[in-house]
N, C-alpha and C positions, 0 to 999 in steps of 0.2 A: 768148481763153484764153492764160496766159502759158506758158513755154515748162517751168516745173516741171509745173503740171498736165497738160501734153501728155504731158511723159515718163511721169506717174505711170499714164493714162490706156493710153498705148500698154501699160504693165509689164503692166495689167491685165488688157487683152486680150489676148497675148501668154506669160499665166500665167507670164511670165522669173522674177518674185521677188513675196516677200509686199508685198503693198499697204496702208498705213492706210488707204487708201480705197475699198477694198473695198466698205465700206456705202455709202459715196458714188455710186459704180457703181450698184447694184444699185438703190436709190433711183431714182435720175436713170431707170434702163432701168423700172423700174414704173412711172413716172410717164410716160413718153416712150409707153409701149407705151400705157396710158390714152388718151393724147392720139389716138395714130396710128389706135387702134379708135374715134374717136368720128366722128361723122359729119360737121362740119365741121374736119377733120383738113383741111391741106390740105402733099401727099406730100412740096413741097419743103422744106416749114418743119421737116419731122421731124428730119433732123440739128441743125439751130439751138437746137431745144425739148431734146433731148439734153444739147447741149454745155452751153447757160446752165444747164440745172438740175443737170447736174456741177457745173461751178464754182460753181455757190451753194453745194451742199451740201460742198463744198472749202471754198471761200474766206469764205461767207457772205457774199458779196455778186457780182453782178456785173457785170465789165469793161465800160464801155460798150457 
């Protein structure tokens, strides 16, 4: 994740100022939270499944 998406991300949770990517957030966390309740969830992958589906739904694509 490059270092814009980080700051946008930190703004977000942080509620400091309005975010475009607000939907991008809230996205990425529905989708993360799907993942974490399903039964091969596995606990440490849950931040990684987070961050990549942020920056997809940012950047529409993601960083290696």
């Amino acid at each position: 994740m490059d270092a814009q998406i980080s700051r946008e991300l930190v703004n977000i949770l942080k509620k400091n100022e309005i975010s475009d990517y607000e939907n991008a957030f809230e996205r990425a966390f529905e989708l993360t939270k799907a993942y974490a309740s399903s039964s091969n969830a596995q606990a440490s992958a849950i931040p990684t499944v987070f961050e990549k589906l942020f920056e997809l739904f940012v950047t529409g694509e993601i960083q290696g």
